[in-house]
TITOR-5528 format. One record per residue (C-alpha): residue number from 1; residue in one letter; x, y, z. Coordinates in nm, 3 decimals, always signed. Last residue first. Layout:
BEGIN
NUM/a/X/Y/Z
...
***
This chain:
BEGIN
433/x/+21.428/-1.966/+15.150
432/x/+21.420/-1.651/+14.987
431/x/+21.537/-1.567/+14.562
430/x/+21.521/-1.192/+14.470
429/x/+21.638/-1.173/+14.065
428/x/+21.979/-1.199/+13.979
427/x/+22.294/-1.114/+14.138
426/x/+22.173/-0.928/+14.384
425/x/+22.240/-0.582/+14.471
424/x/+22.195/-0.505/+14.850
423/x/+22.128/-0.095/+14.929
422/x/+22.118/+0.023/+15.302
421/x/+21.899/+0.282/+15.431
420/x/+21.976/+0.481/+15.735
419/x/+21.710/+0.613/+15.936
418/x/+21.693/+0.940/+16.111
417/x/+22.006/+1.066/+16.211
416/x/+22.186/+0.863/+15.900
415/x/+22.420/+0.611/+15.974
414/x/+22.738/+0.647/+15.786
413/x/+23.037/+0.720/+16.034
412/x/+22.894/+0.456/+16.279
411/x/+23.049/+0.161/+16.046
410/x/+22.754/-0.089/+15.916
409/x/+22.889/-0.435/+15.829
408/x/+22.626/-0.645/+15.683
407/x/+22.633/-1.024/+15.870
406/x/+22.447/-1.242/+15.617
405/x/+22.289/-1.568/+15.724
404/x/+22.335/-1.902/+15.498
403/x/+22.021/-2.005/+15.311
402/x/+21.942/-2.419/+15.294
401/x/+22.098/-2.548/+14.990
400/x/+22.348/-2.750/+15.208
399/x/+22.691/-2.930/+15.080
398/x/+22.947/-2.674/+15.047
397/x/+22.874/-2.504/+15.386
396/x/+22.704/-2.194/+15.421
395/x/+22.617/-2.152/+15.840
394/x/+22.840/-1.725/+15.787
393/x/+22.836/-1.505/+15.480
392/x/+23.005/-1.218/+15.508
391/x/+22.973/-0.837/+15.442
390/x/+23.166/-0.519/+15.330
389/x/+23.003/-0.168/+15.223
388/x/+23.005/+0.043/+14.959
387/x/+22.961/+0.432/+15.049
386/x/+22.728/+0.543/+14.834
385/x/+22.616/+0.902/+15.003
384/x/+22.203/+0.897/+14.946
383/x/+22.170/+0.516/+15.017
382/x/+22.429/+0.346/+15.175
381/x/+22.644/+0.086/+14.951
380/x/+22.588/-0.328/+14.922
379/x/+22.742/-0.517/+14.626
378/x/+22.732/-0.889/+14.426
377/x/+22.524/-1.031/+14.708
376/x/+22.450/-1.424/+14.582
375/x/+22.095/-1.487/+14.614
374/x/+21.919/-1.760/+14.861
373/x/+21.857/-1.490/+15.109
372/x/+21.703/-1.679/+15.412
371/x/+21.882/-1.422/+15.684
370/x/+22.016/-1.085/+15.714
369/x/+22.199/-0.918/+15.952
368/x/+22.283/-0.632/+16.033
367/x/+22.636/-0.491/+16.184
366/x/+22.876/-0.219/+16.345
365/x/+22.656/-0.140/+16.704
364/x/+22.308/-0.117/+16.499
363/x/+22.274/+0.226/+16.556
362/x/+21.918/+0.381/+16.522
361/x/+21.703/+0.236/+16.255
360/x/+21.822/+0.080/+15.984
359/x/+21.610/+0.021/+15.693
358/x/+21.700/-0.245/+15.428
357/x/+21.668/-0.162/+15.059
356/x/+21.672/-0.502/+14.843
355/x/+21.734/-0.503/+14.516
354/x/+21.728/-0.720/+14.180
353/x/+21.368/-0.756/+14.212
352/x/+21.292/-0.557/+13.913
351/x/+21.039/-0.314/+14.096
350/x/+21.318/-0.314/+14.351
349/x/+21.240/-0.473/+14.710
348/x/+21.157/-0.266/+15.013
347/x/+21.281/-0.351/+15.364
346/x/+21.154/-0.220/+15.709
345/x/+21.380/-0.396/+16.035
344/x/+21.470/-0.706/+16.141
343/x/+21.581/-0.891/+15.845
342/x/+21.404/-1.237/+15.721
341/x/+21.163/-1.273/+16.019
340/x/+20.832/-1.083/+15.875
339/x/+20.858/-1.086/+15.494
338/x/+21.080/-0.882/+15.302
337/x/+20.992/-0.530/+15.155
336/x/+20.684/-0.406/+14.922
335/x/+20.717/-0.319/+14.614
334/x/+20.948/+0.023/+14.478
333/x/+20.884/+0.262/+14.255
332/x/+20.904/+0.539/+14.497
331/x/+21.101/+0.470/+14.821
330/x/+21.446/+0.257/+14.886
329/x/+21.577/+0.524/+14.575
328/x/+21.422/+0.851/+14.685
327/x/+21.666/+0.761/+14.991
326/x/+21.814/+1.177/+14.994
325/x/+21.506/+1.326/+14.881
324/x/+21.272/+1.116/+15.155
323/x/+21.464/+1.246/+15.431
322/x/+21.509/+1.587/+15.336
321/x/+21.104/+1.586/+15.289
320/x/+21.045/+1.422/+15.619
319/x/+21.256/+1.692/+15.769
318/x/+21.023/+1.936/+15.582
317/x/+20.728/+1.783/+15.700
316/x/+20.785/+1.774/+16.035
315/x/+20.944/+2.124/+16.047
314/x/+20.609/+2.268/+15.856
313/x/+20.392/+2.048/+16.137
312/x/+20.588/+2.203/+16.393
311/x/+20.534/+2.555/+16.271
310/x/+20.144/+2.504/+16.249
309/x/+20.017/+2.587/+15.887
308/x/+19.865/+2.955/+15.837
307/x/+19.509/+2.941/+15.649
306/x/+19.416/+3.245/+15.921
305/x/+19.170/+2.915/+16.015
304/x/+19.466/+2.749/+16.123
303/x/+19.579/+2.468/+15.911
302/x/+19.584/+2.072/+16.011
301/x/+19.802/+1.869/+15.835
300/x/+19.747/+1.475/+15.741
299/x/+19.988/+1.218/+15.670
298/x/+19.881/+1.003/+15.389
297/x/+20.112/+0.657/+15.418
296/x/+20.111/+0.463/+15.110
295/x/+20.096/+0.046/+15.087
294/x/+20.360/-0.193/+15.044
293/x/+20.401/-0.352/+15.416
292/x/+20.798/-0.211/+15.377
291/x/+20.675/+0.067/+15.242
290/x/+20.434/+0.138/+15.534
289/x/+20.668/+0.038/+15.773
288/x/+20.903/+0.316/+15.611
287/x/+20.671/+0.623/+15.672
286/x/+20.589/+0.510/+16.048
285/x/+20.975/+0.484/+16.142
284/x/+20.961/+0.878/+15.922
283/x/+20.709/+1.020/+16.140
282/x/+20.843/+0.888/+16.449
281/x/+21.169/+1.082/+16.328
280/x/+20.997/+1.390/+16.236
279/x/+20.860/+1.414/+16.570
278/x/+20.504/+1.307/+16.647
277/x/+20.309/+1.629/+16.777
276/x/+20.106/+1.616/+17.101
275/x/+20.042/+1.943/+17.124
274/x/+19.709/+2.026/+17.084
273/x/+19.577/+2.255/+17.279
272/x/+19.555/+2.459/+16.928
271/x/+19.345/+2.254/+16.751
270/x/+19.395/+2.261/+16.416
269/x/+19.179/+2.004/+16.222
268/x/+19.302/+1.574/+16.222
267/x/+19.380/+1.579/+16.597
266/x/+19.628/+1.372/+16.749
265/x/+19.957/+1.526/+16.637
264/x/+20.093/+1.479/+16.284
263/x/+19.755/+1.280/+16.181
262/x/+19.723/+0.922/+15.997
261/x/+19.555/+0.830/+15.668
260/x/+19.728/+0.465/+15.622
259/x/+19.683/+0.405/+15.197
258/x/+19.652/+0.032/+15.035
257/x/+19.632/-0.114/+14.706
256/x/+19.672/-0.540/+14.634
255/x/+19.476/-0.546/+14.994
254/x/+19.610/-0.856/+15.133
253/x/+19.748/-0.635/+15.424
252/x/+20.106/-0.698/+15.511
251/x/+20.076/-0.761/+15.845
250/x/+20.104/-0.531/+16.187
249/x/+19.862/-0.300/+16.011
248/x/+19.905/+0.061/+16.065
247/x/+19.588/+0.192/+16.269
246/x/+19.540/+0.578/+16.255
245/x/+19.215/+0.534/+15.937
244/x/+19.288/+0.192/+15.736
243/x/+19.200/+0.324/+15.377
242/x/+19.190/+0.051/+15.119
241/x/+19.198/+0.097/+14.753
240/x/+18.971/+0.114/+14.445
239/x/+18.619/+0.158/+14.582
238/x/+18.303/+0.079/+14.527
237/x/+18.250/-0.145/+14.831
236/x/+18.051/+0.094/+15.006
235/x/+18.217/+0.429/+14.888
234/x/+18.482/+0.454/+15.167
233/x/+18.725/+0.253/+14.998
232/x/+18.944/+0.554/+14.782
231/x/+18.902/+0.612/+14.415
230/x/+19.106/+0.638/+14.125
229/x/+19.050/+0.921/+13.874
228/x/+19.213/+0.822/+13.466
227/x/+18.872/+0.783/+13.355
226/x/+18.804/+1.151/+13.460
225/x/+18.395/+1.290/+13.360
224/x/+18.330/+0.948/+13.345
223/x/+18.506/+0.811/+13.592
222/x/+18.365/+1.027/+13.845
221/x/+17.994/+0.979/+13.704
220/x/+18.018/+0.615/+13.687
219/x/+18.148/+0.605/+14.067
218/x/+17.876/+0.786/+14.150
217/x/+17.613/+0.537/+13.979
216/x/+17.776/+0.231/+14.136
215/x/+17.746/+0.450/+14.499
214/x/+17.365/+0.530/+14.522
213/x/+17.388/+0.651/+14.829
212/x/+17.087/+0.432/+14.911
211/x/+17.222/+0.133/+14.734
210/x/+17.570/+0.156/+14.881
209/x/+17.429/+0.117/+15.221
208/x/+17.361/+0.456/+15.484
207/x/+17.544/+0.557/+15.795
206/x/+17.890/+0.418/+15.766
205/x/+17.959/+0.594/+15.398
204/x/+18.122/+0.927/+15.629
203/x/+18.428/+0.954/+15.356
202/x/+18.518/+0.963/+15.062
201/x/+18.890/+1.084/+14.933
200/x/+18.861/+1.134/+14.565
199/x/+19.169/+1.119/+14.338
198/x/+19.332/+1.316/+14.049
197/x/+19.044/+1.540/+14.084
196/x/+18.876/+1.670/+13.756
195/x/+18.864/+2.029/+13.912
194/x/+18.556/+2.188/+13.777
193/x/+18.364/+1.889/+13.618
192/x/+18.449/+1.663/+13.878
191/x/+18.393/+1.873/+14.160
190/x/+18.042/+1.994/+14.038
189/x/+17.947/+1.626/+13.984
188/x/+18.030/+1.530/+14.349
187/x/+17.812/+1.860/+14.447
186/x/+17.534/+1.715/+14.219
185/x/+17.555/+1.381/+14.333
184/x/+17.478/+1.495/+14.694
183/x/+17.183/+1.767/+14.605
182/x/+17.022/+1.479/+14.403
181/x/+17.055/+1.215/+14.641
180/x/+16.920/+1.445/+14.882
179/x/+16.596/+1.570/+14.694
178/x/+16.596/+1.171/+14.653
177/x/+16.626/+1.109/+15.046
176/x/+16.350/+1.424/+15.082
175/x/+16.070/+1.232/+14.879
174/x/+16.168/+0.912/+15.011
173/x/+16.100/+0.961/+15.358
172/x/+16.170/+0.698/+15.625
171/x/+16.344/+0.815/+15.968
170/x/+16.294/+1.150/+15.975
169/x/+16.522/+1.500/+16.078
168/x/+16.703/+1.269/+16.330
167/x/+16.821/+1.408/+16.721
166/x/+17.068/+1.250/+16.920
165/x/+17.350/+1.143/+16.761
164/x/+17.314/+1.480/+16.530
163/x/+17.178/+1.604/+16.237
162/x/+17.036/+1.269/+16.076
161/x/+16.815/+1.213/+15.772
160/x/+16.935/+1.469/+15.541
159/x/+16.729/+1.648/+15.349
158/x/+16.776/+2.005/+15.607
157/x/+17.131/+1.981/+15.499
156/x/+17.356/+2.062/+15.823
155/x/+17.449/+1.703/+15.889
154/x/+17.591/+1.612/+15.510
153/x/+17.701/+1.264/+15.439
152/x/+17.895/+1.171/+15.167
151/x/+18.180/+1.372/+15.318
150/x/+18.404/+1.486/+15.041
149/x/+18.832/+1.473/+15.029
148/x/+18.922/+1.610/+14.681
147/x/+19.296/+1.476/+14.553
146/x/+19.531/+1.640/+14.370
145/x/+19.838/+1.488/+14.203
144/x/+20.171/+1.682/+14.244
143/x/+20.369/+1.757/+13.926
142/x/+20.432/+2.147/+14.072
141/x/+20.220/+2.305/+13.800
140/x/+19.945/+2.097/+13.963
139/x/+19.983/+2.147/+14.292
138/x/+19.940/+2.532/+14.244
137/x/+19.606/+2.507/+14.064
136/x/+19.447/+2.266/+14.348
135/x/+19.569/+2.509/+14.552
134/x/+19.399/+2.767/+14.414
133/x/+19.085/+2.589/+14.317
132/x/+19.003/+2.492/+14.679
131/x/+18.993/+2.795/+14.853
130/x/+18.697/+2.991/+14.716
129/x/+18.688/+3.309/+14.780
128/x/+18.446/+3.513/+15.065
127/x/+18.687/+3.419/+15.373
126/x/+18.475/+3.640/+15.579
125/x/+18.229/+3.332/+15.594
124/x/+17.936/+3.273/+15.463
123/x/+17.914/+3.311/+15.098
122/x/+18.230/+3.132/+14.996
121/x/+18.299/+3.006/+15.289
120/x/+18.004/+2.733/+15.175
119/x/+17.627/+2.668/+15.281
118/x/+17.470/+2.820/+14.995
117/x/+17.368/+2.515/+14.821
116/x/+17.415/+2.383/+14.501
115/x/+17.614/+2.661/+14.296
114/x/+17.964/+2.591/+14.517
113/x/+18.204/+2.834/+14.529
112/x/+18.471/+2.593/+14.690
111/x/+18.534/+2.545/+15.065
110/x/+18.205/+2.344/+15.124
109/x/+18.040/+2.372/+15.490
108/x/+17.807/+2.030/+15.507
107/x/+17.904/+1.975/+15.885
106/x/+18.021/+1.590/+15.754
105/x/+18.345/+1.783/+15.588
104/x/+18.357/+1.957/+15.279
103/x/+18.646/+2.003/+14.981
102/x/+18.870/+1.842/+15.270
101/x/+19.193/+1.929/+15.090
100/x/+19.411/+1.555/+14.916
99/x/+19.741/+1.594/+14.830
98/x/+19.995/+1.357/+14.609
97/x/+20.348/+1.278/+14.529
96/x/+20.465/+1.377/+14.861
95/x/+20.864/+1.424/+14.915
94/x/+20.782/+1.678/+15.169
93/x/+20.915/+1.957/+14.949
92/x/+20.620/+1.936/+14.713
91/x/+20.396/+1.955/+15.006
90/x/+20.562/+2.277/+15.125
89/x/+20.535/+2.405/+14.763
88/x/+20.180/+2.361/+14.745
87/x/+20.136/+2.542/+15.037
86/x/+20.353/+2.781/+14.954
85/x/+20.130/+2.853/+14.607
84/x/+19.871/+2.866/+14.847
83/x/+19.919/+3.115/+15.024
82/x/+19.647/+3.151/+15.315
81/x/+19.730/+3.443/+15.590
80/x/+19.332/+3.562/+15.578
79/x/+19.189/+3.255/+15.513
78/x/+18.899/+3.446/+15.767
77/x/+18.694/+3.194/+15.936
76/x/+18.557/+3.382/+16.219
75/x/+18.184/+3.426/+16.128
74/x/+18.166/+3.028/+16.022
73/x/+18.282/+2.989/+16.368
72/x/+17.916/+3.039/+16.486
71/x/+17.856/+2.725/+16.304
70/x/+17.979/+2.547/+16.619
69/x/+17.754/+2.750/+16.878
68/x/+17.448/+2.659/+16.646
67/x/+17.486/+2.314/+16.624
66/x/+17.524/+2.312/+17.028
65/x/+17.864/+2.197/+17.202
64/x/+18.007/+1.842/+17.299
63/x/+17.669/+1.677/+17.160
62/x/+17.808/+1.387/+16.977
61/x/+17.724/+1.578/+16.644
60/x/+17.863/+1.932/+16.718
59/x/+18.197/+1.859/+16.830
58/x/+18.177/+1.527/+16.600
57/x/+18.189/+1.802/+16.274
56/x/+18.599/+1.890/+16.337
55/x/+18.663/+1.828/+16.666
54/x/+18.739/+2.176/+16.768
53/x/+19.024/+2.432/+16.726
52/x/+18.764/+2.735/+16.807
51/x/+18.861/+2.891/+16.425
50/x/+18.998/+2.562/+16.305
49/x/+18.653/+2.371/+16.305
48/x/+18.549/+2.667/+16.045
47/x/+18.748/+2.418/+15.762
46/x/+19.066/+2.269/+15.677
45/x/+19.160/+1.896/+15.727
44/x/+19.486/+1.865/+15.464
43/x/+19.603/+1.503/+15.352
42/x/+19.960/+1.492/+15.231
41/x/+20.062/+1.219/+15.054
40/x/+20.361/+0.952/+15.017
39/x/+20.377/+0.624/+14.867
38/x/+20.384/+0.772/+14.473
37/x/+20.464/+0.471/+14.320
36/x/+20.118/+0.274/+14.361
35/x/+19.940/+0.598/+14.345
34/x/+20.119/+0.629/+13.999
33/x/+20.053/+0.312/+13.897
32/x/+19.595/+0.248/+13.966
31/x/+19.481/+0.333/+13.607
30/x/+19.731/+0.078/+13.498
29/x/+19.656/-0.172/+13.791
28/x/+19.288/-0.118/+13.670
27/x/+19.322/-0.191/+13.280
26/x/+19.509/-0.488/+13.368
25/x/+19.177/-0.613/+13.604
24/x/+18.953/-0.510/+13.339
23/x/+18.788/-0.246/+13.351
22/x/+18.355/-0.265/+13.238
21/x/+18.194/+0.050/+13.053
20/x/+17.861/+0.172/+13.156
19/x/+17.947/+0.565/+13.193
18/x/+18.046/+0.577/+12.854
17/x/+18.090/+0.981/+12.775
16/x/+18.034/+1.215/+13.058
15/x/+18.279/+1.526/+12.940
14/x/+18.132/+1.589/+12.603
13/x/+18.056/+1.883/+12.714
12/x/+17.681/+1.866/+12.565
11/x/+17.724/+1.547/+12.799
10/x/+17.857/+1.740/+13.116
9/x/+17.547/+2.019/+13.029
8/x/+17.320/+1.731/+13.013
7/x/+17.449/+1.570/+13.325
6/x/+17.441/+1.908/+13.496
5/x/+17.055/+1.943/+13.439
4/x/+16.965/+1.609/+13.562
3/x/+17.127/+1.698/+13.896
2/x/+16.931/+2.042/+13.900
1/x/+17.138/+2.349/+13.964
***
């Protein structure tokens, strides 16, 4: 289907309205709330990759194995064992607010029943169903946002400039750039108007500049067909939030929004030699340094090509899950924690500022402390089992206003075995030296 011939079925819609209108800054952070409360998703790399458990795409592309020897997979990608309404309810149970399925990685294979191209699992692989409507169908009834992960660029269409490192279809040729543009938008169009994603998780922008990919006009045509969408950095500066890719920043970034899109083991697709899993307690030290830096952590699974998920990434995200239940509190809703040197450890502060949530990890031998709190304490309990707790305030005398140093009593018997959290109500709002 012709590009210009889905806007004019979007607009007979009446799904592409105002495609021109300017957001205000207010207008933005309201679009932006939930995924600023939500902290926690669940990306999911799924694709023919899974069937040899290669790099997903690079295999191909850097030359580790021919073109043709990686879309040989397509004949073993079955989906035979995929459910998923437990799918959906695994991610529920992690505690994640949000999902986002790779609707088509940079090797140009789409896992919905795409009507621009032919290149999906739809028509070429034993599969023969499309796989993303399901699931987005099942997060839905369970409250969980849905997000569509697409490569901008496309190595297997024959429009496309490059199809590996080595070896480019052209270097300057209009005529099949715009028969490109035009596939491209399309597919991005396609997605909006059959699954109006809650999110959309771009990626592979590197090669070419916002102007070729045309990125102000996609952006139109997301928010268009979903004003309510909100859109990840990878579209060449047309973006709403920051993606830093297996790095967490050591600083709180100055990004206002911020996801780090991380992997369970080290590979982002199955790979079954891989098994170099993080447990659920490095999972969960990673989890809280991203609340206490104020920004999301999107912690991606891997599925076999059956559509199975890897036991240890189930147990991962199940623990994580139990975890994030039990301190819901210290997580959604909250801002960002104390800055460096006030309490050594992951903090979050109350939208309110009333509270502070410090994270313990390990066992502190019977105390914390915390220093350059200006604010009174008027109680401090454990997360998820309320045990109040005592402290004392130590370097206070009568005559300074300098910030006296709390010593937190933490008895043994309350520690949790992955991280304990520890509540501190103020008695007014957040005041630091």
């Amino acid at each position: 289907m012709k590009i210009k011939t889905l806007v004019l079925v979007l607009l007979t819609a009446g799904i592409v309205t105002n495609v021109t209108s300017q957001e205000s800054p207010k207008e933005k952070d309201a679009r932006m709330s939930w995924f600023k409360d939500a902290r926690l998703g669940i990306f999911i790399h799924w694709g023919i990759y899974s069937v040899n458990g290669i790099d997903e795409s690079w295999s191909f592309y850097n030359g580790y194995i021919s073109y043709d020897d990686y879309m040989k997979q397509l004949n073993g990608f079955t989906a035979a064992a995929y459910k998923p309404e437990e799918w959906a309810s695994l991610i529920k149970e992690s505690g994640a607010k949000y999902a986002v399925i790779t609707s088509k990685h940079h090797d140009g294979v789409a896992l919905w029943n795409t009507a621009i191209g032919d290149l999906s699992v739809v028509k070429k692989t034993p599969a023969a169903r499309d796989l993303v409507s399901p699931l987005i169908s099942e997060l839905r009834k369970k409250g969980v946002k849905a997000g569509i992960y697409y490569s901008l660029l496309d190595w297997s269409n024959p429009d496309y400039p490059n199809n590996t490192k080595n070896v480019k279809r052209y270097e300057n040729d209009s005529v099949r750039w715009n028969r490109f543009t035009e596939f491209n938008h399309g597919q991005i169009m396609e997605l909006s108007r059959n699954f109006k994603p809650d999110l959309w998780w771009f990626d592979g922008d590197w090669e070419q500049s916002a102007e070729k990919w045309k990125a102000p006009e996609i952006r139109k045509m997301i928010l268009a067909a979903n004003p309510s969408a909100i859109i990840n950095s990878r579209l060449q500066g047309y973006g709403d939030y920051a993606t830093p890719e297996q790095g967490l920043p050591v600083t709180k970034p100055s990004d206002k929004y911020w996801e780090l899109c991380m992997t369970i083991n080290d590979s982002w697709g199955y790979q079954q030699n891989d098994k170099d899993f993080k447990s659920p307690h490095q999972v969960i030290k990673i989890f809280a340094e991203c609340l206490s830096k104020g920004g999301n952590m999107l912690l991606d699974i891997g599925p076999k090509a059956d559509g199975s998920i890897p036991s240890e990434e189930v147990t991962v995200l199940k623990t994580l899950g139990k975890w994030a239940k039990k301190h819901s509190e210290a997580i959604y809703g909250t801002e960002g924690g104390l800055p460096s040197g006030y309490f050594y450890g992951p903090s979050t502060i109350s939208r309110d500022s009333t509270m502070l949530y410090l994270f313990i990890d390990g066992n502190p031998k019977g105390e914390v402390m915390l220093e350059g709190l200006k604010n009174k304490i008027n109680r401090i309990y454990v997360v998820g089992n309320g045990t109040k707790l005592t402290w004392k305030e130590y370097l206070k005398p009568y005559w300074s206003s300098n910030a006296g140093l709390y010593f937190i009593n933490v008895p043994e018997a309350v520690l949790d075995e992955n991280m304990t959290v520890l509540a501190v109500i103020l008695d007014g709002k957040l005041k630091l030296q």
